[in-house]
N, C-alpha and C positions, 0 to 999 in steps of 0.2 A: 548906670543902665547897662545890662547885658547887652553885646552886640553875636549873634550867631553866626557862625558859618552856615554855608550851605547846605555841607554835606552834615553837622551837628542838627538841621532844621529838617531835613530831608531822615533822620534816622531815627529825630524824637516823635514824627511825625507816623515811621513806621512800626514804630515800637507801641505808640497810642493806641494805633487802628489794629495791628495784626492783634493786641491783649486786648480786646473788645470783644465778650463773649456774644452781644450779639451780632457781629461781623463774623461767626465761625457758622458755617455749614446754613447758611440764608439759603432759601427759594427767592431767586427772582424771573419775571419772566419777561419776553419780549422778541422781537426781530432781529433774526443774525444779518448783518452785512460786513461786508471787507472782509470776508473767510475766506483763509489761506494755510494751506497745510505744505511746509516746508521736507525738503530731506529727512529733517532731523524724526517726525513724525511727528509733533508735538500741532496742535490745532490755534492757530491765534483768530481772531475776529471781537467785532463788536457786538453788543445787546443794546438793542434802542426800544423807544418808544417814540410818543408823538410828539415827546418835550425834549429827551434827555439823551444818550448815550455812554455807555458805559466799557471799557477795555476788557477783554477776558482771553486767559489760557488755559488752554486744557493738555492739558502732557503727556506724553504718550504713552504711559501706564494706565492712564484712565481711558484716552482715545482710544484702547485697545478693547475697551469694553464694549463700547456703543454698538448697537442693535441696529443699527439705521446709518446714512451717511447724511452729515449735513449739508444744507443749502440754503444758497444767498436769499433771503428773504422768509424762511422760516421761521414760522411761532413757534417759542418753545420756553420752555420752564425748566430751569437749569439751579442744580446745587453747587454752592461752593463758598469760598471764604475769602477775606479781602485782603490783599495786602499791596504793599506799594513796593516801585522799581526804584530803588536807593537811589540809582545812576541817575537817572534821569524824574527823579522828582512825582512819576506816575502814578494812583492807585490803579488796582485793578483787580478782577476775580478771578483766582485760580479755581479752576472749574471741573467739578469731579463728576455729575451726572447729570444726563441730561434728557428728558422729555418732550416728545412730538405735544402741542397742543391738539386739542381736538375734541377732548372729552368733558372740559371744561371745567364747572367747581366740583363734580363727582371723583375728577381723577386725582383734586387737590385732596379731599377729603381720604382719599385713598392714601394718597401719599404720607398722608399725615397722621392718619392711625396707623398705618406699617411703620413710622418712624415712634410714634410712642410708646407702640406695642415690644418694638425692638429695642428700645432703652429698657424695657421689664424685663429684658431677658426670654419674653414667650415664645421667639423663635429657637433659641439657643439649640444647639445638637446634645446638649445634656437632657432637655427632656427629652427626648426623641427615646419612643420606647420599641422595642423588635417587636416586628410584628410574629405570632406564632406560626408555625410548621404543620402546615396540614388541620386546622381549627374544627374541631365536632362539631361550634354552633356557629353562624356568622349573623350579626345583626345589620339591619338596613336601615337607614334613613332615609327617604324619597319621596315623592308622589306616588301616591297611587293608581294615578292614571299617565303617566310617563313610560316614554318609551323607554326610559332608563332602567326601571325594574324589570320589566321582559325580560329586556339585553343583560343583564346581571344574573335573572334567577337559570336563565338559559345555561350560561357557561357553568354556572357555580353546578346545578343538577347535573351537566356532561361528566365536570369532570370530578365533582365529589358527590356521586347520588345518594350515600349514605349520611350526609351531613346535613344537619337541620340549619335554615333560614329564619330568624327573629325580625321580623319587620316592623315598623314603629314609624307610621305614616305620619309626613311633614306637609306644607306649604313649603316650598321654594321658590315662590316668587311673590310678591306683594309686600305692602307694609306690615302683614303679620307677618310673615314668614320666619323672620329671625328668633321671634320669641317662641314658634312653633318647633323649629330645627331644636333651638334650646333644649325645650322640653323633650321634643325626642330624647333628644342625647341623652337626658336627666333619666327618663324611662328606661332605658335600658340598663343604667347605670344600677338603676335600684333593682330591674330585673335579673341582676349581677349571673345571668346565665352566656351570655355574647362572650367570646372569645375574643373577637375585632368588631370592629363597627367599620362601615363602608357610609360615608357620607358622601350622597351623588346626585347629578341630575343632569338633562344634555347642553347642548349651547345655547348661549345667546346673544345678547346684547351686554353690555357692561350696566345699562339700568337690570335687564333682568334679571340677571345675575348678581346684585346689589347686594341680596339679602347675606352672600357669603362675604361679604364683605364689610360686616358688622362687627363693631366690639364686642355685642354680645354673645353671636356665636364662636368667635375667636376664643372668649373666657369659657364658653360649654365645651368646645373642642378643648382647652388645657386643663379644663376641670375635670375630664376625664377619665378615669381609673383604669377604664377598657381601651388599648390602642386603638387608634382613628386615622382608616385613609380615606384622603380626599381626594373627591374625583366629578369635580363641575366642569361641566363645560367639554371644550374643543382642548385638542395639546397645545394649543397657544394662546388658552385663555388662563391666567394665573389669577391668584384670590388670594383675600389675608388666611381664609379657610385652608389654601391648601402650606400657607408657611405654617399656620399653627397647629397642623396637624401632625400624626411624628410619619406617616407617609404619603406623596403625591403621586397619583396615577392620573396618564396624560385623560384619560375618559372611564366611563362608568365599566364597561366593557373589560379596559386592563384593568380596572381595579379587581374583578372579581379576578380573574385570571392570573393576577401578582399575588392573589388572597391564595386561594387553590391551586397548586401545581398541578400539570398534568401527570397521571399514575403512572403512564409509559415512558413520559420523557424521564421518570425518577427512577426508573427501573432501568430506563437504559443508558442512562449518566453513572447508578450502582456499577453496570456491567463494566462499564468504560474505567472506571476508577480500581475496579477490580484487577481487569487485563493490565493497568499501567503498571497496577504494582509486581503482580506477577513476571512481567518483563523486568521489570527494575531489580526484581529479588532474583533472578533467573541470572541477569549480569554480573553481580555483587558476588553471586554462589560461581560462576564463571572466573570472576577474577581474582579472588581467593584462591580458585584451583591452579591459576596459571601462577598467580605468587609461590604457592609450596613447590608449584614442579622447579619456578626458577631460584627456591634456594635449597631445591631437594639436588639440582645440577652445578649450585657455588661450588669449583672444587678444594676451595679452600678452606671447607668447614671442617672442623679437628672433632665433630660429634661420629658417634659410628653410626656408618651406614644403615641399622635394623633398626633406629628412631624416626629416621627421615623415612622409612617403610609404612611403619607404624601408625606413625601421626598423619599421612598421605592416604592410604588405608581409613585409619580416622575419619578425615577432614570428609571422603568419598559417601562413608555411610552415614554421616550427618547429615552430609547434603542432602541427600535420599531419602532419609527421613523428614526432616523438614521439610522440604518438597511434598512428599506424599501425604503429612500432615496439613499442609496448606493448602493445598488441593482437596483435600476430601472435608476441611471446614467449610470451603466454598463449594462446594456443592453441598455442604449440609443448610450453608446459608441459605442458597439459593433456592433449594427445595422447599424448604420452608414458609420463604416467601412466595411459591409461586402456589404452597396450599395455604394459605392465609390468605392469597387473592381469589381463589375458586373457593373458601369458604366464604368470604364476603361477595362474590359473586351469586353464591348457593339465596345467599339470605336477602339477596336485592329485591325490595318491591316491582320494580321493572318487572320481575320474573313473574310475577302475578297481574300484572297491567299488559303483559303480553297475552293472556288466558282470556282478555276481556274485560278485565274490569278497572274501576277506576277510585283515589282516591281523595279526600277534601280535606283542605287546610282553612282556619282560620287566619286573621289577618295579621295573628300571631307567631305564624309559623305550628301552631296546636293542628294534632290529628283530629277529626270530625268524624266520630264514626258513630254518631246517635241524632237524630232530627230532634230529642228532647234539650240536644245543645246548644240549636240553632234558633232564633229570633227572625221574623220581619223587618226586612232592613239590613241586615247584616252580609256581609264582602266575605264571599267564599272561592277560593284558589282550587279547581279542579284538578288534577292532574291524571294526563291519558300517555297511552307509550309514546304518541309522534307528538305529544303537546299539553299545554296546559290554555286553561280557561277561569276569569276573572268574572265570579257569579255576582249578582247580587238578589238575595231574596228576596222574593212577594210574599208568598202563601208557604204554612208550615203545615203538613198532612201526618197526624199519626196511626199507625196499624196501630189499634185499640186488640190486638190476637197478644202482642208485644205486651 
């Protein structure tokens, strides 16, 4: 009969537990007590319950993460893996993250599709696709009674009024909702006209907010062909929607605004980029001039003095040329763009909605310019110079003179 040593008992014991795939990255949850955070930084304490307790460290690369600080008597639900202390014969959890309770099986549920999802790889930054530069059409998914679409078609109209809006109305909250979002998304996909899609709605509750937090709309947002930003909620409410999207904006609001740059602020980051280089090339043509003078003054150069003329002469009317070259592209640049901006100026609808009048959009983001278009029942988008208005029709009248 085998007689063990200690430390032999103590290391086959460690070797059993820590190669046990399922002791590697466990959810357990329970009540911290005897927490104590040393010099070192590293976090020790217990996890109990109403039977049991259990030893845990957290190290100070992962303690560096935590969102919150802990305390003696807090539930919580904590990742980590088990291993035991050779020295002293101990198991215990080394513990890499860790969860406020509060939310209860909603937030396990959470937890637990973000870890599945993230073994597929559907967060990865390889999908993650750019969003484009200034977009002709921009697609919505939303409520149509949301104050989220307001606050969206607001800025987008400020700052790109020449740019069409494709709207493709969802449910965002309830048990349909997810298969609604779906669908949007799927619609616009086939409507293959969207440039980006803006997936949005405002805060709430984490039940309200549920529906983005479905596998199915996770798999519509990657199934995507048209890039997708997401933008639910508050900047401190996060969703599986907004990792599987390829961009996050903290609210509905930035999203349009991260969509659409502003024309001025692009115009005067141009300027800025322009002037830096002009200083940089102004230096460069500077120090060049002072290198020929100091080896036009080496007197130890055995070349004759009518080259060191010559090529100083040179170096002077290059510069001068260049210079004046480069100066008169950039104002050819600039001119250019600023009648490109007074031609699309010239051609703005604004300029006619200033005279009086006004025009109608479907809920397609479609021009309405014939009552033979429109139905009973039908969600029409007014728009007037200081505002827009959200119709919906009764009665359809035709001039029978038409």
């Amino acid at each position: 009969m085998r007689c063990w040593s200690v430390s032999e008992l103590n290391r086959y014991l460690k070797e059993l537990l820590e190669g046990n795939p399922f002791l590697v990255n466990l959810w357990v949850k329970g009540e911290i007590s005897n927490l104590r955070q040393p010099g070192s930084g590293h976090l020790y304490f217990t996890l109990k319950d109403s039977g049991s307790s259990v030893r845990c460290i957290m190290f100070r690369s992962w303690a560096a993460n935590l969102l919150f600080r802990l305390q003696e008597g807090m539930q919580v639900m904590l990742q980590g893996s088990l291993s035991v202390y050779e020295r002293d014969g101990i198991y215990q959890l080394n513990v890499q993250e860790v969860h406020a309770q509060g939310a209860g099986d909603l937030f396990l549920a959470f937890l637990q599709l973000k870890d599945k999802l993230a073994r597929e790889g559907l967060f990865s930054a390889e999908r993650k696709r750019p969003i484009p530069v200034l977009p002709s059409k921009i697609g919505i998914v939303t409520s149509l009674t949301g104050a989220a679409l307001k606050d969206m078609l607001s800025i987008l109209h400020r700052r790109h009024p020449h740019g069409q809006v494709i709207i493709a109305p969802a449910l965002v909250q309830g048990v349909e909702a997810p298969q609604s979002i779906a669908s949007a998304l799927a619609a616009l996909n086939r409507h293959g006209q969207a440039q980006v899609i803006i997936l949005g709605r405002g805060g709430g509750s984490l039940e309200e907010l549920w529906a983005f937090n479905t596998e199915e709309v996770a798999r519509a947002i990657a199934a995507s062909k048209i890039p997708v930003v997401s933008a639910v909620g508050h900047e401190t409410d996060y969703t599986i929607a907004d990792l599987a999207a390829d961009l996050r904006a903290p609210t509905p609001s930035a999203a349009a605004a991260m969509v659409v740059p502003d024309l001025q602020e692009e115009l005067l980051l141009l300027h800025q980029i322009l002037e830096r280089s002009k200083k940089a090339l102004k230096a460069k043509l500077l120090a060049c001039g002072h290198r020929v003078d100091s080896l036009y003054c080496y007197s130890s150069l055995s070349r004759p003095q009518y080259l060191f003329n010559s090529q100083h002469q040179h170096l002077e009317f290059t510069e001068k040329r260049l210079f004046e070259a480069w100066n008169n592209n950039f104002k050819d640049q600039f001119n250019k763009l600023q009648q490109t901006a007074k031609k699309l100026d010239s051609l703005s609808p604004l300029k006619t909605l200033k005279r009086g009048f006004a025009f109608c959009q479907d809920v397609h983001g479609n021009v309405v310019s014939k009552a033979s278009q429109v139905t009973p029942g039908d969600l029409l988008g007014v728009r007037f110079i200081d505002g827009d208005l959200l119709c919906l029709v009764q009665e359809v009248k035709y001039d029978e003179k038409q």
